[in-house]
Structure formats: structure tokens, C-alpha cells
C-alpha positions as CSV (number, residue, x, y, z in Angstrom):
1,X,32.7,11.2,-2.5
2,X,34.8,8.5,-3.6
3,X,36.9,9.7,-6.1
4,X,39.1,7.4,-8.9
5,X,42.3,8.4,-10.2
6,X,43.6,5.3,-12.4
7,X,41.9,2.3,-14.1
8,X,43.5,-0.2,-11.9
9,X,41.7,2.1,-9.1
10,X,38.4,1.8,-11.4
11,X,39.1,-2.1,-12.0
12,X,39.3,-2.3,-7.9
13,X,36.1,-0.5,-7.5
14,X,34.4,-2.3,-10.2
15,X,35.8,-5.3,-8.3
16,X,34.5,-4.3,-4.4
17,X,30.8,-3.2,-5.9
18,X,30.5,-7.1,-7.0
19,X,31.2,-8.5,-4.1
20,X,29.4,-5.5,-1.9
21,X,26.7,-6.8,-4.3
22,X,26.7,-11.0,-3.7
23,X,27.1,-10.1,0.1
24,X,23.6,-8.3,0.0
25,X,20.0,-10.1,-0.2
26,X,18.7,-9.6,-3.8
27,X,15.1,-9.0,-3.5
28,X,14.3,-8.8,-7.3
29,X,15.6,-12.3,-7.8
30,X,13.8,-13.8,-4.8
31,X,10.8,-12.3,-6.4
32,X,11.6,-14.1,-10.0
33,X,12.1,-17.0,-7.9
34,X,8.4,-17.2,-6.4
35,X,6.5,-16.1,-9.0
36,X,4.7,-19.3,-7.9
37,X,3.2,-17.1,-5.2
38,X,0.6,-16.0,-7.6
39,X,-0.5,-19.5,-7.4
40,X,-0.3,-20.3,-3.8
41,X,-2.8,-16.8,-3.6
42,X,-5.3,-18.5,-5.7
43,X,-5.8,-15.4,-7.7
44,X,-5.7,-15.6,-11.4
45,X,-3.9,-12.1,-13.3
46,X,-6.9,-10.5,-14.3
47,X,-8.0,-11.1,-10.5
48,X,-5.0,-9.7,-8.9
49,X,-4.8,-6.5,-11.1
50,X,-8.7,-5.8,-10.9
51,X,-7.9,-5.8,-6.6
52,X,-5.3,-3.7,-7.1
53,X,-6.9,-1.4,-9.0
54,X,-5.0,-1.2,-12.0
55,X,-7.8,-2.7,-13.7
56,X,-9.7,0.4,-13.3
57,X,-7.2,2.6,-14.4
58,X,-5.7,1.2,-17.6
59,X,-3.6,4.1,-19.2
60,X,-2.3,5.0,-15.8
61,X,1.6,4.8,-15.7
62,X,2.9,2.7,-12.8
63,X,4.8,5.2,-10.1
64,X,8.7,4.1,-10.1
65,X,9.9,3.0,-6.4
66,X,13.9,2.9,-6.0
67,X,14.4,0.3,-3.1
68,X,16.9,-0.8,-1.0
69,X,18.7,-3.6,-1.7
70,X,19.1,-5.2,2.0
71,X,17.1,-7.9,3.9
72,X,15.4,-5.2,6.5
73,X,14.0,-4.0,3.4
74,X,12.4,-7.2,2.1
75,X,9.1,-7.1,4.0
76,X,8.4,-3.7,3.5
77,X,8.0,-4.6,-0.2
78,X,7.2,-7.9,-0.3
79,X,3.8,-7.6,-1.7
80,X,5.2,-5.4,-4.5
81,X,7.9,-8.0,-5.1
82,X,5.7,-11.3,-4.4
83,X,2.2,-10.7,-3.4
84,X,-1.0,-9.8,-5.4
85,X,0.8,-5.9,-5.3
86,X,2.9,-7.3,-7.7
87,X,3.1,-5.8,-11.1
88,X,1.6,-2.4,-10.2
89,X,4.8,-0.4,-9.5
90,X,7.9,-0.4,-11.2
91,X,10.8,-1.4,-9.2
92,X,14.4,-0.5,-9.0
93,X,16.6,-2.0,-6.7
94,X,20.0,0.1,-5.2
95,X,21.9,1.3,-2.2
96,X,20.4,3.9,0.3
97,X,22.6,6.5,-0.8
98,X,21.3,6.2,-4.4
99,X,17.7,5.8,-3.7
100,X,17.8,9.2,-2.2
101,X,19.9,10.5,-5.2
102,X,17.5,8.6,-7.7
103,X,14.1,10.7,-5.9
104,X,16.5,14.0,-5.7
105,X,16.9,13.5,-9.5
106,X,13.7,12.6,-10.9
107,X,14.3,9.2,-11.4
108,X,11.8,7.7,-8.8
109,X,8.4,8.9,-7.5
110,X,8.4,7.2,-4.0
111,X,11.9,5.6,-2.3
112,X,13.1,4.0,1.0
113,X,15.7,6.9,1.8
114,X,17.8,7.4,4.4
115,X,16.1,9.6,7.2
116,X,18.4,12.3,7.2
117,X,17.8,12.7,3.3
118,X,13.9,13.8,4.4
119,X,15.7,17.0,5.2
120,X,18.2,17.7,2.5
121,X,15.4,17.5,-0.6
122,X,12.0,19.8,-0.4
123,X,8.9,18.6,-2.0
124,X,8.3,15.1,0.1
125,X,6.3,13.9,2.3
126,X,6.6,11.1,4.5
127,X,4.4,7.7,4.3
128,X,2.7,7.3,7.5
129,X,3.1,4.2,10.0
130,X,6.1,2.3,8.1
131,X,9.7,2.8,8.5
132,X,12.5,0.9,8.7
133,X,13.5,2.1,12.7
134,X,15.3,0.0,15.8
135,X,14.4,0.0,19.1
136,X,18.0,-1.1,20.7
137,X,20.2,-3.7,19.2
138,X,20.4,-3.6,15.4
139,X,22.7,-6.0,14.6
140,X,23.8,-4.4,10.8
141,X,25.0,-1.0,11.9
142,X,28.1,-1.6,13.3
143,X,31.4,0.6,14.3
144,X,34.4,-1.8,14.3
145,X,37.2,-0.3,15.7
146,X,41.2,-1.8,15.8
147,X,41.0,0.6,19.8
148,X,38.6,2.0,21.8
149,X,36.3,4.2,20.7
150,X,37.8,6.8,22.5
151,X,40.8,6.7,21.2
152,X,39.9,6.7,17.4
153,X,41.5,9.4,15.8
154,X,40.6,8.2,12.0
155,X,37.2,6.8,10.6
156,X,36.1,5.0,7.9
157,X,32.6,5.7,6.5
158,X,30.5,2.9,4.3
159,X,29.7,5.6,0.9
160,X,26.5,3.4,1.1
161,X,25.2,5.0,4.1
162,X,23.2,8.5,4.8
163,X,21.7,8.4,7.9
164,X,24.5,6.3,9.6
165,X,27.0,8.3,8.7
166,X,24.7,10.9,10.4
167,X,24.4,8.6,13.9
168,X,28.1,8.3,13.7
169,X,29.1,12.1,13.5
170,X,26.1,12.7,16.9
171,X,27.7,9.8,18.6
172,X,31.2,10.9,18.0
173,X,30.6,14.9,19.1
174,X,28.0,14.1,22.1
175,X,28.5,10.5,23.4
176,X,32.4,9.6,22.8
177,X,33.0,13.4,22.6
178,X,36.0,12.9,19.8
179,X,36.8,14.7,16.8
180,X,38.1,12.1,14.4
181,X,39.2,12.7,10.5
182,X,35.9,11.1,9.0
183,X,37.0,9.5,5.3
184,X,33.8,8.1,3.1
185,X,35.0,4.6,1.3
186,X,34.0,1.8,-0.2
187,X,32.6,-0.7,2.3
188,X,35.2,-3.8,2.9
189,X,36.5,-4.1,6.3
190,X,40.2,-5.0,5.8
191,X,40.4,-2.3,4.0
192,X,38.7,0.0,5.8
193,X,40.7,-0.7,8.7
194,X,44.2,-0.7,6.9
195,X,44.0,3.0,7.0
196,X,41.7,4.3,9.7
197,X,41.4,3.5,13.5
198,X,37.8,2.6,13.3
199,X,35.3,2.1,10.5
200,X,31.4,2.5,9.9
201,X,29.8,-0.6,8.0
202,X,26.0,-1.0,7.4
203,X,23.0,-3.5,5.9
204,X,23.9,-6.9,4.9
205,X,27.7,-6.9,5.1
206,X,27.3,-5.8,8.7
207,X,24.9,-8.1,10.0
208,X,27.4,-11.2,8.7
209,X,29.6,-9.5,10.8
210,X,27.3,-9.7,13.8
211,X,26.5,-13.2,12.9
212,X,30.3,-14.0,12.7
213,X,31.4,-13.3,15.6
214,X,27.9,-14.3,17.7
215,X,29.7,-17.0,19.5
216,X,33.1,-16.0,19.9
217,X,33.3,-12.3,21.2
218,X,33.2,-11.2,24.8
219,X,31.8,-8.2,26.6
220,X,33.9,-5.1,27.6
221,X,33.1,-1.6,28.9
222,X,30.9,1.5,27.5
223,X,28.8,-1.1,25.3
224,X,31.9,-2.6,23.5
225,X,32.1,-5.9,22.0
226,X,35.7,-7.2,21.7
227,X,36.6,-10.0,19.3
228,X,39.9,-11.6,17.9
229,X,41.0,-9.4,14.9
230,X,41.5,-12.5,12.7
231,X,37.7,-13.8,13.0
232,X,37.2,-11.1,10.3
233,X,40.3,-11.2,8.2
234,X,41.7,-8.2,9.8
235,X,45.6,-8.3,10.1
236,X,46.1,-4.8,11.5
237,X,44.9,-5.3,14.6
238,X,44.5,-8.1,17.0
239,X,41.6,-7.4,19.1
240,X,38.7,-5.5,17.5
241,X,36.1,-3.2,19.4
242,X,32.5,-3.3,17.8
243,X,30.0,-1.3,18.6
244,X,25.9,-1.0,17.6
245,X,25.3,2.3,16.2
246,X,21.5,2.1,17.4
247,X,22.4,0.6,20.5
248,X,24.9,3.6,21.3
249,X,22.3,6.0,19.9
250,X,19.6,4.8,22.6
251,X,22.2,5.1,25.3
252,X,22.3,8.7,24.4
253,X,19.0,9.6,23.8
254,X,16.9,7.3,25.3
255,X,15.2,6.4,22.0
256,X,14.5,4.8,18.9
257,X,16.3,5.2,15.9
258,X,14.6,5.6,12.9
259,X,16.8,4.6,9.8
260,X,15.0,5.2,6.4
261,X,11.7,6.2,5.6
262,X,9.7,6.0,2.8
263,X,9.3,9.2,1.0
264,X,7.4,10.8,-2.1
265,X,6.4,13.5,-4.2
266,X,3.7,15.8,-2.1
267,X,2.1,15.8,-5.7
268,X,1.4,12.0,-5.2
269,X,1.0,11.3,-1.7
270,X,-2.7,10.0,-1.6
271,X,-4.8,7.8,0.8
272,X,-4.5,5.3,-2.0
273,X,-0.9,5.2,-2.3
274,X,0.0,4.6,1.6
275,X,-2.6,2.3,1.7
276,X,-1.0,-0.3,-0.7
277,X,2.6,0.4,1.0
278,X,1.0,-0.4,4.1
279,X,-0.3,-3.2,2.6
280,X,2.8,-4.4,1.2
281,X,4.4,-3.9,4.3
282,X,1.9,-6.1,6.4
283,X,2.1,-9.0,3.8
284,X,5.9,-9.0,3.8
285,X,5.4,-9.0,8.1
286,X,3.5,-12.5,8.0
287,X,5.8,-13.9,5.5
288,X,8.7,-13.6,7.6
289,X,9.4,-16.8,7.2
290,X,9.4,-17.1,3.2
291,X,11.5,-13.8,3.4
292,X,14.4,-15.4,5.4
293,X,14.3,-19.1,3.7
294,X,14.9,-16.9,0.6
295,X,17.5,-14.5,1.9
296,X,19.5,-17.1,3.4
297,X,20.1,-18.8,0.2
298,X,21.4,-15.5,-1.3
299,X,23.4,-14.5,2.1
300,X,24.5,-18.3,2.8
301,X,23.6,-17.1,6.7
302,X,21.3,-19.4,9.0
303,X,17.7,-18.8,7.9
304,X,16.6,-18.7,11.6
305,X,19.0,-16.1,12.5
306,X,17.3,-13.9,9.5
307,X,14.1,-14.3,10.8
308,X,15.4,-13.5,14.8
309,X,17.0,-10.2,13.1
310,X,14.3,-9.2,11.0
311,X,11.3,-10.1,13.9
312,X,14.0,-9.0,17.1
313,X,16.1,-6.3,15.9
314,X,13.9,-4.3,13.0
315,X,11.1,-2.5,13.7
316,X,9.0,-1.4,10.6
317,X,6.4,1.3,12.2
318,X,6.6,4.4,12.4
319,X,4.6,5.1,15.9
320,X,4.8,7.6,18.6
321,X,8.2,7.2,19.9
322,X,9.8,6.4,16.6
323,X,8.7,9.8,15.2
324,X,9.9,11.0,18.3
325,X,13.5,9.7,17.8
326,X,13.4,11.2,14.8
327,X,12.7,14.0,15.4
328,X,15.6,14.2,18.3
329,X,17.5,12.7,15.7
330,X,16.9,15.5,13.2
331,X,17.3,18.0,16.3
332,X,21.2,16.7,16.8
333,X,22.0,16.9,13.1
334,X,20.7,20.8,12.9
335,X,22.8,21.2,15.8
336,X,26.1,20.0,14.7
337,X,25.6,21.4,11.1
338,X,24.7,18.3,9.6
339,X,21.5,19.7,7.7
340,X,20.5,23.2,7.7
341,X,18.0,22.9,10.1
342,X,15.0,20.6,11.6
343,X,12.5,21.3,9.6
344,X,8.6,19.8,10.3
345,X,7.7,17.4,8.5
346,X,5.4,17.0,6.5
347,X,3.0,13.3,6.4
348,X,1.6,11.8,3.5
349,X,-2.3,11.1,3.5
350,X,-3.3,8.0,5.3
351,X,-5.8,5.8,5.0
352,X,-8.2,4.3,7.8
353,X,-8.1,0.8,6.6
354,X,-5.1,-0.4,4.1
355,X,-5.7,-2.8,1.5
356,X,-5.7,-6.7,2.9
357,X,-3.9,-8.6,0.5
């Protein structure tokens, strides 16, 4: 974990989490932003909450969701944060690392948590159909490297990141077949790459990245991506190798990778309850659109290259070959020690028809 010795060190990482911050799509003011939406709907309050069903249910208290705060999570609560869903749940907004800790801890009934976590917490169960998964090129999982991956001897890993971090440590045993001192830091790139050969950076802050150097890179061997150093505001190298964590991922296995899922309390996982995630996440789907006009105001990145990444690059089922990804993919991380072992998991109830908002 990242560990502070100083204040200046505390003023610095009081500093990085601001910026880490305004680099990331912020859902929960998009939401504030279109509260309008309840007009465009039609629907007056009493309406919206009768559909939902909190209407019937008056002294029930609303479940607590910790969500992610990155664009690839946008649509799968859209109709929580937007849509006639809104209102019903209460909503906390974080990293992936701390959703997990905030279901681990008792703070949240239902997350988006990083894949991997499934395994490290007993007592969940996984909401069918929905995940947040890629079927090749991702885009916002990068390894940037200052040499080729095969020569990294030192890397960097975003403390944002669960299941990456995961990816990284497979790809680095089984694909590269290196051994590197892995260090867990805050996620800025210079930095990153002041003091290790190659470093792990996720979500939004990635996916600028990607979008940065779109026009100006060139292709090398074993999947790389080369770029001049200085396109990024690196100064300790002057070529950079980047790499797409899913991309290198399928190469090895042949399959999907399935990122972060959503997860709850066995207690609570009814037909009722997947049936208004699934709903959120089909009304977020056809308002991909709405979702990238909002996110790039916030990101100050081209609105049609949101929607390309969030329609190309994300893929938010959870069908046969995704579970079969992750299942390989909890398979490796047995293997190499990374979780005790692959345990079966264990699927929330579904519903036949989710809720059409």
C-alpha cells in the first residue's frame, strides 16, 4: 500500500488525488446536471417512484451501491444516476480499489468491484448478464514502458487497480515470462516512470493516453505501440512502448477479459434486484450518446471518441465467453498465488424480463 512518511509527502498525495480526480468522468455531477431528464421521460415523481416500486414499499431503506468513478462505468448506472431508477438507491462514487474495500467493510450492499476481488471476500454473489469486460483492444488499460517489455526489470502499479494489477502479474509470468520488482503508486505517469522501467495505468487517465497519442505513434513488434517520450511529458525516456493490457491478455488466452463485476450480499441477491441493474444498464446502452456529450465536457476529450470507446472497446455483458474468460482468468491467478484458489462462483437470481425504463 502506499505509505506516507512526511506532510510534504501527504500535501503531494493530497495534491495527485485532485488531479487523478478532474482527469476522471464524474458521474454524480453529470447526474445533477440532467436532472432535466425526469422531464424529457414525461413521468412526474410520484410516477417514477410508483414504477420503481418504491412506492409500494415505503419504509424500505434504499441498498447503498459504491460505483466506480470512470466513463466505462456510466452506462451501467445511468438509469440510477439519470433515468426513472433514479432516487431508489443510494449512490457513492470511488475508485475500484475502494469499492471492493467499501463491500468488504460493510459500507455498501451491491458494488462494481474489480473481478479478482469476487474471490478474496465470501458472501457474494455475482449479478448475472452485466459486467464491465473487453473483447480485444481496451484502450484505458495500458502498460507504458521507457523499453521493451522484455526488458522491464521495475514496474509501476496504479493503487487504483485490482484486477489489472492481476492481468499484469499473468502477463508478466506466462506471456513476457519476466520477473520484475512490482511497486503499487499513485497513478501519474512522469512519475511513475522516474523510477520504474515500465508502469501500469488504468480508467480515465489511461484512455487520454490512448487518445493522445492516436495519431502520432507507430507500430512495432509483439503488440507494441511506440511513441515519442515527450508526447506524454515523459523526460526519462525518449521512445515509449505501450501496450493494451486486454489486448495482450487475449493474445494469451484466446479470450475475453472480464474487468469488474457487479457483486452483492447473497442475503440480497433477488430477481428484483438484477432486474433493475439490468435495467439501468440497458437505459445507459441507448444513451450512449448523452453519456459521452456529458463525459467529454468533464474529460475535455472529443465526445465522438467517447462514444467509439464506450460502443467499440467495452463490452457490458456478461455472456458465455466472458464468463469463460473469467473463469481462465481466475484459473491463472490460483496458479501464480494471486488468490487462494478458483473458487465457483456463485450467480445472483435473474429475472426473465428486466424492468423497461
Amino acid at each position: 500500500m502506499w505509505l506516507t512518511a512526511s506532510k510534504s509527502v501527504a500535501t503531494k498525495q493530497k495534491s495527485s488525488a485532485h488531479k487523478i480526480h478532474r482527469e476522471c468522468f464524474n458521474i454524480f455531477e453529470a447526474s445533477k446536471r440532467n436532472e432535466r431528464f425526469y422531464n424529457k421521460t414525461g413521468l412526474r415523481q410520484r410516477e417514477i417512484l410508483s414504477y420503481t416500486g418504491l412506492a409500494r414499499f415505503p419504509n424500505l431503506s434504499k441498498l447503498r451501491i459504491s460505483i466506480v468513478q470512470y466513463l466505462n462505468t456510466a452506462p451501467l448506472v445511468w438509469g440510477f444516476t439519470n433515468g426513472p431508477l433514479q432516487g431508489k438507491y443510494d449512490l457513492s462514487f470511488t475508485v475500484p480499489s475502494q469499492c471492493a474495500e467499501d463491500l468488504r467493510l460493510g459500507r455498501a450492499d451491491v458494488a462494481i468491484i474489480p473481478a479478482i476481488e469476487y474471490q478474496r471476500m465470501p458472501g457474494l454473489a455475482i449479478l448475472p448478464d452485466m459486467a464491465i469486460a473487453s473483447k480485444d483492444q481496451v484502450r484505458s488499460l495500458l502498460i507504458v514502458a521507457k523499453k521493451p517489455i522484455d526488458q522491464v526489470k521495475t514496474f509501476a502499479l496504479d493503487s487504483s487497480s485490482r484486477s489489472t494489477q492481476v492481468l499484469t502479474r499473468i502477463l508478466c509470468a506466462e506471456k513476457w515470462r519476466i520477473a520484475p520488482h512490482f511497486a503499487e503508486v499513485l497513478p501519474d505517469l512522469p512519475e511513475m516512470l522516474q523510477t520504474a522501467d515500465a508502469a501500469l495505468l488504468i480508467g480515465d487517465p489511461a484512455l487520454r493516453v490512448s487518445l493522445g497519442i492516436e495519431k502520432d505513434n507507430w507500430q512495432g513488434v509483439q503488440g507494441q505501440t511506440l511513441c515519442q517520450a515527450a508526447m506524454l511529458g515523459i523526460t526519462s525516456s525518449e521512445l515509449l512502448y505501450v501496450y493494451d493490457v486486454v489486448r495482450e491478455w487475449r493474445a494469451l488466452t484466446g479470450l475475453p477479459a472480464v474487468l469488474a463485476v457487479w457483486a452483492v450480499r447473497r442475503e440480497l441477491a433477488t430477481g428484483e434486484l438484477t432486474a433493475d441493474f439490468l435495467a439501468s444498464r440497458d437505459f445507459g446502452l441507448s444513451h450512449l450518446g448523452e453519456i459521452s456529450c456529458e463525459a467529454s465536457h468533464d474529460l475535455e476529450l472529443p465526445e465522438p471518441a467517447l462514444e467509439s470507446y464506450l460502443r467499440d472497446n467495452i463490452d457490458f455483458s456478461l455472456g458465455a465467453e466472458n464468463r469463460r474468460g473469467l473463469e481462465v482468468y481466475f484459473e491463472h491467478a490460483a496458479k501464480l498465488g494471486l488468490i487462494p484458489q478458483a473458487g465457483a462462483i456463485h450467480w445472483a437470481a435473474a429475472k426473465s424480463e428486466a424492468l423497461r425504463l
